[in-house]
PAVOKE-150185 format. One record per residue (C-alpha): residue in one letter; x, y, z. Coordinates in nm, 2 decimals. Example, Ala and Ser with C-alpha at 12.3 -4.5 7.8 and 13.67 -1.06 7.14 Angstrom:
2
A  1.23  -0.45  0.78
S  1.37  -0.11  0.71
//
This chain:
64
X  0.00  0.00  0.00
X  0.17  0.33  -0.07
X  -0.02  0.66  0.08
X  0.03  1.04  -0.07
X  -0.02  1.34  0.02
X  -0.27  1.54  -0.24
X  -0.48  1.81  -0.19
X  -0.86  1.79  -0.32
X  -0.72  2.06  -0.62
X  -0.45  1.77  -0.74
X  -0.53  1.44  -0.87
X  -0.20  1.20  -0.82
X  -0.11  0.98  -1.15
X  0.07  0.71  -1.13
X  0.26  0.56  -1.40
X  0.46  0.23  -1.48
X  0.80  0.29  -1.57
X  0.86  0.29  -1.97
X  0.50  0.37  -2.00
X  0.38  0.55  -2.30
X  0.05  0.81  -2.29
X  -0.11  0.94  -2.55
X  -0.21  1.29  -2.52
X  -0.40  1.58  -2.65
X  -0.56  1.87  -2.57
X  -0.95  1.89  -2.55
X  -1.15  1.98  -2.90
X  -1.52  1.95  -3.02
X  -1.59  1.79  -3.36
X  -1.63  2.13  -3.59
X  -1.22  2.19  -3.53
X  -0.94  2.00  -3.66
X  -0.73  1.82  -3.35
X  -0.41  1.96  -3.23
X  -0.11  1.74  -3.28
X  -0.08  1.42  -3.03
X  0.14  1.48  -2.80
X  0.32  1.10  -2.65
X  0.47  1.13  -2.29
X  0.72  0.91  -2.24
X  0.81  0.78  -1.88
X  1.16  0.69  -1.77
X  1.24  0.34  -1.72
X  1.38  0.39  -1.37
X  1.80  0.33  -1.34
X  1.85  0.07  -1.51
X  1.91  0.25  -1.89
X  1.69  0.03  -2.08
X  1.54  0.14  -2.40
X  1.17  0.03  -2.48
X  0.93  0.03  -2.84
X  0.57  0.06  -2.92
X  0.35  0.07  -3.20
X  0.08  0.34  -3.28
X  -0.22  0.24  -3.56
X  -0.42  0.54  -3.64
X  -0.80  0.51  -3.69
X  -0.91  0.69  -4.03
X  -1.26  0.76  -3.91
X  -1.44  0.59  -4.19
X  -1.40  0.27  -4.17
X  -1.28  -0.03  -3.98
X  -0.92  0.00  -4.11
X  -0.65  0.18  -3.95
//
């Protein structure tokens, strides 16, 4: 069990090392999106390198 301190203004995230998060800022449907933004966590001390894929939807139809 692991207990922090966070006021009710702050919402804690926690993150597995060598995680990656997609990210983006907030738009309705009549604008085009901003760019996706990846955040990439460290892999803690040990130097290790990691890889992922990323399949964009096209919107119309099942494919990517």
């Amino acid at each position: 069990m692991v207990t922090v301190k966070a006021s009710l203004s702050d919402v804690p995230l926690f993150v597995r090392a060598g995680s990656m998060i997609p990210m983006q800022t907030m738009v309705s449907q009549a604008t085009s999106p901003d760019p996706l933004v990846w955040a990439m966590m460290p892999i803690c001390g040990d130097g290790g390198t990691g890889s992922g894929s990323y399949y964009e939807d096209d919107g119309k139809t099942l494919s990517y």
